[in-house]
N, CA, C and O atoms as a printed pandas DataFrame, in Angstrom:
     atom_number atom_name residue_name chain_id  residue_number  x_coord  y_coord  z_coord
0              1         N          UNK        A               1    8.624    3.511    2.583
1              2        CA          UNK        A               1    7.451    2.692    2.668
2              3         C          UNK        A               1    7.850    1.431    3.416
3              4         O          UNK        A               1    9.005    1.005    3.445
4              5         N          UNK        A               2    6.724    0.819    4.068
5              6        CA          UNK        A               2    7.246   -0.207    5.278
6              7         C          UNK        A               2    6.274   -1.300    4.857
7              8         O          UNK        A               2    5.097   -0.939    4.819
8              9         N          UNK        A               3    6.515   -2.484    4.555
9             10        CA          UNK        A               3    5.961   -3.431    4.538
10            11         C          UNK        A               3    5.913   -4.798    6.093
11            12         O          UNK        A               3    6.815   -5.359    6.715
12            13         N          UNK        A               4    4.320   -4.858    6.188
13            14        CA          UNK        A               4    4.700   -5.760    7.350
14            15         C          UNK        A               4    4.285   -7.731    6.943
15            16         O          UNK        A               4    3.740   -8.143    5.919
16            17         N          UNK        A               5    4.637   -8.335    7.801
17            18        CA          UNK        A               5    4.179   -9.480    7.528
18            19         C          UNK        A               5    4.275  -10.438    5.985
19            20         O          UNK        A               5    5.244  -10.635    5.250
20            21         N          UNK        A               6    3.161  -10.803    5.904
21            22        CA          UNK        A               6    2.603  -11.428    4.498
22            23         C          UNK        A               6    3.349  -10.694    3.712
23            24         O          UNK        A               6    4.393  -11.126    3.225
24            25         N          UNK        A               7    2.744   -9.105    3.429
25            26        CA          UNK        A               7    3.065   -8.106    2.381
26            27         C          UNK        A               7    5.187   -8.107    2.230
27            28         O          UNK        A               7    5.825   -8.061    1.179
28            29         N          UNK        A               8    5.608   -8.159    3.297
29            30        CA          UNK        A               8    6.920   -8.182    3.462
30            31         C          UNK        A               8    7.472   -9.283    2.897
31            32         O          UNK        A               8    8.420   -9.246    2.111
32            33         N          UNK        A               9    6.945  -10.208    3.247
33            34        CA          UNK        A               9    7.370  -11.685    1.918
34            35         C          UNK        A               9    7.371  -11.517    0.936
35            36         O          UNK        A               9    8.402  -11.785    0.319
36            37         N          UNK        A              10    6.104  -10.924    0.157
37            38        CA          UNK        A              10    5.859  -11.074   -0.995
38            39         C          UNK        A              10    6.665  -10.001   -1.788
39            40         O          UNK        A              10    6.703   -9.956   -3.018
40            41         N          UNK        A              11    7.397   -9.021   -0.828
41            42        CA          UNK        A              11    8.118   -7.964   -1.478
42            43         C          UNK        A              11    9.287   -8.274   -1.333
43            44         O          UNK        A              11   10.035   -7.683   -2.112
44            45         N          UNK        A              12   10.014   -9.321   -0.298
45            46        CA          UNK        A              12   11.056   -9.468   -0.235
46            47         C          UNK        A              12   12.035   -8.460    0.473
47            48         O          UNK        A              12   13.254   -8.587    0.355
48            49         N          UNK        A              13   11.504   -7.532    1.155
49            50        CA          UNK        A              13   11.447   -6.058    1.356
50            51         C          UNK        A              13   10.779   -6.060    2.945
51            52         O          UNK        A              13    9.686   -6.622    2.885
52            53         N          UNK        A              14   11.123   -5.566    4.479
53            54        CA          UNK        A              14   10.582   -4.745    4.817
54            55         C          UNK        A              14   10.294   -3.228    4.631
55            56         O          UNK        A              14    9.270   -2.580    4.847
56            57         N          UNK        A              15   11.717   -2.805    4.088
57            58        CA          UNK        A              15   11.255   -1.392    3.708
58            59         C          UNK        A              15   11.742   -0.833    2.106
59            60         O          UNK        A              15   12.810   -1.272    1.677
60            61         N          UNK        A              16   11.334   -0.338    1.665
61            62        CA          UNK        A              16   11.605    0.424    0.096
62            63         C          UNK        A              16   11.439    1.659   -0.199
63            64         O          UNK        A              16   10.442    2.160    0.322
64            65         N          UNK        A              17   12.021    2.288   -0.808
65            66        CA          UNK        A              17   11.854    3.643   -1.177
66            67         C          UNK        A              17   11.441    3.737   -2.557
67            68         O          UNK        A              17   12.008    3.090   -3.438
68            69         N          UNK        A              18   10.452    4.535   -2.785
69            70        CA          UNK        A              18    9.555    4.822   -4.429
70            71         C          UNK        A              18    9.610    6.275   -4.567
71            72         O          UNK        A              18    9.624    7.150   -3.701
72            73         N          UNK        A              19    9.638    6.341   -5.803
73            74        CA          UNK        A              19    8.904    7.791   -5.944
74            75         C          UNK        A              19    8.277    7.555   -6.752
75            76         O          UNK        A              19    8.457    6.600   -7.508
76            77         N          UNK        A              20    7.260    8.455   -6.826
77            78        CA          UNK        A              20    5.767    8.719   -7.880
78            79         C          UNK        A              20    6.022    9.938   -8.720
79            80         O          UNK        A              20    5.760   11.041   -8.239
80            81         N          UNK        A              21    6.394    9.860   -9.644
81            82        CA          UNK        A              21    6.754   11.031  -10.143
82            83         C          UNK        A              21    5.348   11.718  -10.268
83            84         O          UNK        A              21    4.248   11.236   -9.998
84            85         N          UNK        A              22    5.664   12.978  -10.752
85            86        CA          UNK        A              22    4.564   13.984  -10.551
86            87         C          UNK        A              22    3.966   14.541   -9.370
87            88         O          UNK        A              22    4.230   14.168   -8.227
88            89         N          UNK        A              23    2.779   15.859   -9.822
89            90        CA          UNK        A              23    2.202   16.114   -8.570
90            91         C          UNK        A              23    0.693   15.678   -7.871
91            92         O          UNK        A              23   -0.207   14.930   -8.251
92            93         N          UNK        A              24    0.806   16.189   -7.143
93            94        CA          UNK        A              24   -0.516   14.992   -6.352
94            95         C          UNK        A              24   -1.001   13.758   -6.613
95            96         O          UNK        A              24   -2.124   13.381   -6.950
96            97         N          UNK        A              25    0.240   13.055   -6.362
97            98        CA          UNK        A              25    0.450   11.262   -6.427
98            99         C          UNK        A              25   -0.247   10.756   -4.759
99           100         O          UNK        A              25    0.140   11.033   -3.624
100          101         N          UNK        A              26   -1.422    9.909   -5.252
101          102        CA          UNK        A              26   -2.530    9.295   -4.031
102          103         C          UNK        A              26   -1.816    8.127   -3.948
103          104         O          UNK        A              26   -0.855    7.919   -4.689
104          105         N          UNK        A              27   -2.291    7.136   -2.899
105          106        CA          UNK        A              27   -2.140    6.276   -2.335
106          107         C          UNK        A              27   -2.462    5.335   -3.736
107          108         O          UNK        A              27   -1.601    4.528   -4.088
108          109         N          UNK        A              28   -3.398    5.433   -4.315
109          110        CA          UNK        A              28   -4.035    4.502   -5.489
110          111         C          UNK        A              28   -2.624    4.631   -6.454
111          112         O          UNK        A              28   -1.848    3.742   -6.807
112          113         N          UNK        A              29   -2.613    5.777   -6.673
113          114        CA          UNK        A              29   -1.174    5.619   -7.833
114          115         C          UNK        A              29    0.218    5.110   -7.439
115          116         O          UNK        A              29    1.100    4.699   -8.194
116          117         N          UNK        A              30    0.239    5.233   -5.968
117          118        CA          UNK        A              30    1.293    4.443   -5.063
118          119         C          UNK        A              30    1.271    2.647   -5.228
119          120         O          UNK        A              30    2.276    1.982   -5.477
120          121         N          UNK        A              31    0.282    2.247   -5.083
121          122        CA          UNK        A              31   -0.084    0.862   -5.216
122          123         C          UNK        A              31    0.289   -0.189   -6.437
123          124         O          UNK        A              31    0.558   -1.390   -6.457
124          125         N          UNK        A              32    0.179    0.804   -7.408
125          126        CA          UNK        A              32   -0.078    0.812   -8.966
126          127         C          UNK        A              32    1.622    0.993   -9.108
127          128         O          UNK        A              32    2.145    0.335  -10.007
128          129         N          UNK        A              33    2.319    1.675   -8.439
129          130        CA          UNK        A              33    3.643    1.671   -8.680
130          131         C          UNK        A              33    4.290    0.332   -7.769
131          132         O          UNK        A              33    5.392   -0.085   -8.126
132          133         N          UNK        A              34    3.840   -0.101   -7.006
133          134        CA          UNK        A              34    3.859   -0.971   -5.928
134          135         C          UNK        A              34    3.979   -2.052   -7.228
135          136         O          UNK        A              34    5.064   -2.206   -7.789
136          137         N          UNK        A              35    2.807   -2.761   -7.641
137          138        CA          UNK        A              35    2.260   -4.038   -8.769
138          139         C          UNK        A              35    2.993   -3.737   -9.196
139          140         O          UNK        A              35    3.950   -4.442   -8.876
140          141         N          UNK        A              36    3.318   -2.817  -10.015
141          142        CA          UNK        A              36    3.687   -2.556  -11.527
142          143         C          UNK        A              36    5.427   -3.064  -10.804
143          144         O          UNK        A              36    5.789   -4.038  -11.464
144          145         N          UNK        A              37    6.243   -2.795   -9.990
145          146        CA          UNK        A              37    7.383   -3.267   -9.298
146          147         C          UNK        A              37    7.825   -4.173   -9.048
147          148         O          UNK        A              37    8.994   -4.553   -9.112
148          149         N          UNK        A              38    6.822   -4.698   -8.686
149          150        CA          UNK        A              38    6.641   -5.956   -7.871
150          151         C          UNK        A              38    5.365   -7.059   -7.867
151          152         O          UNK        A              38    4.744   -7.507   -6.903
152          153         N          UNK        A              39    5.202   -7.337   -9.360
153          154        CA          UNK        A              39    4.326   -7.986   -9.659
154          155         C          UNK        A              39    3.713   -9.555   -8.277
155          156         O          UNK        A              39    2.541   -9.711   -7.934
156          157         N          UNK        A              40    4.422  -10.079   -7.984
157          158        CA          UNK        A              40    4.262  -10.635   -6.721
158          159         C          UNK        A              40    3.616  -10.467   -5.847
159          160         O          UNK        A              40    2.962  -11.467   -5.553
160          161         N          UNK        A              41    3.424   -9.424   -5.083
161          162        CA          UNK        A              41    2.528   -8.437   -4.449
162          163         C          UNK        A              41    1.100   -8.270   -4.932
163          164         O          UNK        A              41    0.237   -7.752   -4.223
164          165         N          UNK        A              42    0.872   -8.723   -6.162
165          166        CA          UNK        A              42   -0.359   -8.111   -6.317
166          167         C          UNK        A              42   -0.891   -9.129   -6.335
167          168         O          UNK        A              42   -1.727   -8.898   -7.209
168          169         N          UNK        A              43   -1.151  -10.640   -5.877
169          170        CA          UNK        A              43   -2.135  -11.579   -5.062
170          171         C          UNK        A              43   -1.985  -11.583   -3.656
171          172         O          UNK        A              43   -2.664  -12.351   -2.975
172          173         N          UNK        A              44   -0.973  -10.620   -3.027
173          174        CA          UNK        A              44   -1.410  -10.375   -1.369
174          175         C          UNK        A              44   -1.903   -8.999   -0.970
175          176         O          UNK        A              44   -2.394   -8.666    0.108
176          177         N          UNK        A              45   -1.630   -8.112   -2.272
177          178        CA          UNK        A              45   -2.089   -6.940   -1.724
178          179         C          UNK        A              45   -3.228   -6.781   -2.082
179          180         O          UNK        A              45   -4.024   -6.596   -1.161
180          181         N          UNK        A              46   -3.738   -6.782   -3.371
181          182        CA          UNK        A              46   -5.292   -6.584   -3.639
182          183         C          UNK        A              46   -5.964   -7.875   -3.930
183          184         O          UNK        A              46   -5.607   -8.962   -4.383
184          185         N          UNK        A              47   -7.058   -7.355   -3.507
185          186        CA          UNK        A              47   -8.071   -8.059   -3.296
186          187         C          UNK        A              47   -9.033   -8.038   -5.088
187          188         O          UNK        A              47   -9.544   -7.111   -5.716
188          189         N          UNK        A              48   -8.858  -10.111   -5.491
189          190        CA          UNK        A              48   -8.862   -9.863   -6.467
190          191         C          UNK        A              48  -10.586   -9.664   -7.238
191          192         O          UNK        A              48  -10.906   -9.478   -8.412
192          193         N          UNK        A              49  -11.317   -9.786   -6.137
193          194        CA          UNK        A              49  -12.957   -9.367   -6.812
194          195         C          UNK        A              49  -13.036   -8.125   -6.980
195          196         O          UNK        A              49  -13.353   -7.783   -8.119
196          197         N          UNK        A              50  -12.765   -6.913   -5.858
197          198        CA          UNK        A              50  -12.842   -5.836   -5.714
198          199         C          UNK        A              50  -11.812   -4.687   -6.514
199          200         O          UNK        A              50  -12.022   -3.475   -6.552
200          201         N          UNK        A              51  -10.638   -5.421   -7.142
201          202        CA          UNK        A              51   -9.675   -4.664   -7.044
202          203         C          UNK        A              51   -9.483   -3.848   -6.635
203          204         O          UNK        A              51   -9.441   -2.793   -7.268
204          205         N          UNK        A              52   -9.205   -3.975   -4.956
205          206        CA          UNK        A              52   -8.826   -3.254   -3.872
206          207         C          UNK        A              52   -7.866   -3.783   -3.010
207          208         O          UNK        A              52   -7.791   -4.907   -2.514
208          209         N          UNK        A              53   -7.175   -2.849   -2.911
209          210        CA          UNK        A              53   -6.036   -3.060   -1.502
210          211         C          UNK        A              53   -6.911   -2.807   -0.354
211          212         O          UNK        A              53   -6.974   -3.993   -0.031
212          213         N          UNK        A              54   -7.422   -2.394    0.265
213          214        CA          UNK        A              54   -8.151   -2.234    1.476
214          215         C          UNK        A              54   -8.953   -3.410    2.521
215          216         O          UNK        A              54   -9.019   -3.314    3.747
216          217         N          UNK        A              55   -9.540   -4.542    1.667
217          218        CA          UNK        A              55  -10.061   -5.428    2.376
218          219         C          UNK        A              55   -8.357   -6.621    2.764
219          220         O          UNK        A              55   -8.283   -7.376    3.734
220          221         N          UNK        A              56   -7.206   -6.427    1.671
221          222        CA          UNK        A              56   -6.521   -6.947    2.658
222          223         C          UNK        A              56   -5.029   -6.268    3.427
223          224         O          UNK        A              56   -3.967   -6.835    3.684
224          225         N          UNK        A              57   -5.349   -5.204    3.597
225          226        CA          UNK        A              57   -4.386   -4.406    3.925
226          227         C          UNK        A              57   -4.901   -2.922    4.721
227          228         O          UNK        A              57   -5.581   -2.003    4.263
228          229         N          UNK        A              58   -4.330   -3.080    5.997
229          230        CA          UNK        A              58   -4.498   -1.392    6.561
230          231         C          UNK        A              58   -3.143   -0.617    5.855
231          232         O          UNK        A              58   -2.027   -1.090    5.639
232          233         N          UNK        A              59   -3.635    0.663    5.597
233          234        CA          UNK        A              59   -3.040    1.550    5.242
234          235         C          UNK        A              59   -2.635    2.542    5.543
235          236         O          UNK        A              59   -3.369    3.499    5.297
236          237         N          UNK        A              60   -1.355    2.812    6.181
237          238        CA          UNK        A              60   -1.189    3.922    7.085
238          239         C          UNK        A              60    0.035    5.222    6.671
239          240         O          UNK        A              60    1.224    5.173    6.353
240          241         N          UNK        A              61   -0.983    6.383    6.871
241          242        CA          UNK        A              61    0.164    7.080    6.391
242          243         C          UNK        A              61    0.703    8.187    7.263
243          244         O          UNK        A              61   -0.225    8.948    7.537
244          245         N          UNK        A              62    1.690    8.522    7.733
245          246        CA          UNK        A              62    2.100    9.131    9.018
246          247         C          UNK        A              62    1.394    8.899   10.267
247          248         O          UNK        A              62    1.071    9.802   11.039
248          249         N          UNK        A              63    1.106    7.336   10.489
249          250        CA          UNK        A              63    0.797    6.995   11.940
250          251         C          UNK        A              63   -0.973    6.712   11.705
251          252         O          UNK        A              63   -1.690    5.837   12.190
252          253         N          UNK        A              64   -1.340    7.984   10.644
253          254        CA          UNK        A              64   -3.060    7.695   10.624
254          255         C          UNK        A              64   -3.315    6.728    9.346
255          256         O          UNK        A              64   -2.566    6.648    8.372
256          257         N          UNK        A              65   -4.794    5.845    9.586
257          258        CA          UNK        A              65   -5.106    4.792    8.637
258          259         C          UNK        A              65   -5.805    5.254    7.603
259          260         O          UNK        A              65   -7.016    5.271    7.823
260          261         N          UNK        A              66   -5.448    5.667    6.463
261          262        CA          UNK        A              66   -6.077    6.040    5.376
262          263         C          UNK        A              66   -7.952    6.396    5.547
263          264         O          UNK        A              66   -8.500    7.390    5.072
264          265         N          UNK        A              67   -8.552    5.443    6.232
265          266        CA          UNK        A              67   -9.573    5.850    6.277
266          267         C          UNK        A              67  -10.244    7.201    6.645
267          268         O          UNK        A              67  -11.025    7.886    5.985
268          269         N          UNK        A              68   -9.632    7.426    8.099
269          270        CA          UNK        A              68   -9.533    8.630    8.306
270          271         C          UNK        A              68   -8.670   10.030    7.713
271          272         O          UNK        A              68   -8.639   11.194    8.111
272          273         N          UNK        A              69   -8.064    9.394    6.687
273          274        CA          UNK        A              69   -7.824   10.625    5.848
274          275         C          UNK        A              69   -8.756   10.498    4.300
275          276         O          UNK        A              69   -9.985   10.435    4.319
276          277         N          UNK        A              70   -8.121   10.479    3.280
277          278        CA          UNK        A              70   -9.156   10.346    1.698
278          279         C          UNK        A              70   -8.913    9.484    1.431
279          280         O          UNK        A              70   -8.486    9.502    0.276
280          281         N          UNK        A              71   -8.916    8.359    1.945
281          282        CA          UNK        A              71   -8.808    6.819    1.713
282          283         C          UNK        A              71   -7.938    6.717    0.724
283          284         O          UNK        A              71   -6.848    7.209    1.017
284          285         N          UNK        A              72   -8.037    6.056   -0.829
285          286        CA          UNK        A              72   -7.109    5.644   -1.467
286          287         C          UNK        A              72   -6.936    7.248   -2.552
287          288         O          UNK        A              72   -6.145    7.260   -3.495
288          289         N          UNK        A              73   -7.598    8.183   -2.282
289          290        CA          UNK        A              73   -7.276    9.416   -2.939
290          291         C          UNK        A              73   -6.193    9.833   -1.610
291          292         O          UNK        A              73   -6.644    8.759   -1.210
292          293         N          UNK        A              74   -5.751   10.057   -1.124
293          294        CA          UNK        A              74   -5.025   10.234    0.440
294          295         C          UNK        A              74   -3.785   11.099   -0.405
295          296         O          UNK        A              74   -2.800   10.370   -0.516
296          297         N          UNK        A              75   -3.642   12.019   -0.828
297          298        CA          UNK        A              75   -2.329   12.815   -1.619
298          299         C          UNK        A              75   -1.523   12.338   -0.340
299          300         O          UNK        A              75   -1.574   12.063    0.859
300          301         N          UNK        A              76   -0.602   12.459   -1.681
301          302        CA          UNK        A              76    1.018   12.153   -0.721
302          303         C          UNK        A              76    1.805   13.001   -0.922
303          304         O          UNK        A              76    1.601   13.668   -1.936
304          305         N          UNK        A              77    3.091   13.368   -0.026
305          306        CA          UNK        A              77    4.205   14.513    0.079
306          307         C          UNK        A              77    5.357   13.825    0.426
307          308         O          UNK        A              77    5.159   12.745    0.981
308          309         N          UNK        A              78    6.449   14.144    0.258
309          310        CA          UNK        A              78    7.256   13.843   -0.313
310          311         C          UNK        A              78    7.763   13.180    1.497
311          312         O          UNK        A              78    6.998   13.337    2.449
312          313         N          UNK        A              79    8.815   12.639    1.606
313          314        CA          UNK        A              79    8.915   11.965    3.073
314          315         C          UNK        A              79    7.531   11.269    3.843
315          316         O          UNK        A              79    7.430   10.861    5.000
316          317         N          UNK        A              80    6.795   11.290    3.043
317          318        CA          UNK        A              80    5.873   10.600    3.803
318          319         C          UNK        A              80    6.069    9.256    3.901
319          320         O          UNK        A              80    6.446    8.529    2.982
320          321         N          UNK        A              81    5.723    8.809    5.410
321          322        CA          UNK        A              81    5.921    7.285    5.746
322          323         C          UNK        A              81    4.452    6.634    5.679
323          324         O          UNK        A              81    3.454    6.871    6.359
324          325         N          UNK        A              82    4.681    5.670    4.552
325          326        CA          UNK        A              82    3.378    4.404    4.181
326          327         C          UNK        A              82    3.907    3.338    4.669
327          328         O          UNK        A              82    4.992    2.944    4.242
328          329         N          UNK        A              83    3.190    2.637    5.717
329          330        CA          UNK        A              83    2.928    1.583    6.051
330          331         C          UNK        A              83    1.888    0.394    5.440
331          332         O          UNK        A              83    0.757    0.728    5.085
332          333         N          UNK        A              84    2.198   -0.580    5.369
333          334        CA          UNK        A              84    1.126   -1.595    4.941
334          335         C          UNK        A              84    1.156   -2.856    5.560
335          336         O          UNK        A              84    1.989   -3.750    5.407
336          337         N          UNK        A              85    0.126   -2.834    6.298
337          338        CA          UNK        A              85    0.024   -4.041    6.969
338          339         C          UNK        A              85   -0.763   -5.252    6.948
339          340         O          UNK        A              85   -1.435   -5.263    7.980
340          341         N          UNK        A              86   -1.002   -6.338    6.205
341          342        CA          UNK        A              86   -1.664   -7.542    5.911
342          343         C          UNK        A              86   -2.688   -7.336    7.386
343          344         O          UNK        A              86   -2.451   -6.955    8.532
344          345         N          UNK        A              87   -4.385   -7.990    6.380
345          346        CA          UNK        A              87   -4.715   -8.240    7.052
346          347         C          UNK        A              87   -5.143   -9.512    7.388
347          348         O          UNK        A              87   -5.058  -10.112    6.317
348          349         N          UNK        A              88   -5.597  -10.381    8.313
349          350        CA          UNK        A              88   -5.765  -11.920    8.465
350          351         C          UNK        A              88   -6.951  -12.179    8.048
351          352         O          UNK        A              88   -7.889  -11.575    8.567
352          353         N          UNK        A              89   -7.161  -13.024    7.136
353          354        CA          UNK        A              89   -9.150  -13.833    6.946
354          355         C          UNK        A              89   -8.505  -14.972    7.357
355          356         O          UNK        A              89   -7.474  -15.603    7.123
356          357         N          UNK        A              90  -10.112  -15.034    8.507
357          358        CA          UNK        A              90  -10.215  -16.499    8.935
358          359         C          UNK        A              90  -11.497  -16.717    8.642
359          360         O          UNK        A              90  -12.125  -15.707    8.325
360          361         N          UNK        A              91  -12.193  -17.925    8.651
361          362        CA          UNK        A              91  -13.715  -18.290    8.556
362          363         C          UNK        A              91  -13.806  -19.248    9.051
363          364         O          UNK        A              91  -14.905  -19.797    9.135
């Protein structure tokens, strides 16, 4: 898993290795192992009205952005490369 920017601070980490134990572990239960790790992370990664990672973070998993796959249901396999990349609010 690859952390960029912001998210990379707050992990202290550009890159980390997790596992999710069990089978058909989503992106959502990835995240959740993410917080639960790295409590720090979880005022840059989710978004705290929505509790969602998505409004501040693209999510990418083998090159494609979650959206275009099952968004935060997105099953994962084993070597798969997650990217997370902060996103910027300005107003």
């Amino acid at each position: 898993m690859k952390f960029v920017g912001s998210l990379r601070n707050a992990i202290g980490k550009g890159r980390v290795k997790l596992t999710v134990n069990g089978a058909d572990k989503t992106i959502r239960d990835l995240i959740g192992v993410i917080v639960e790790g790295f409590p720090q992370a979880r005022r840059v990664l989710i978004d705290p009205e929505l509790e969602d990672p998505r409004p501040n973070a693209l999510i990418i998993v083998n090159g494609k952005e979650i959206s275009v796959l099952n968004g935060l249901e997105t099953i994962l396999k084993d070597e798969d490369e997650v990217v997370f990349v902060p996103v910027s609010h300005g107003g």
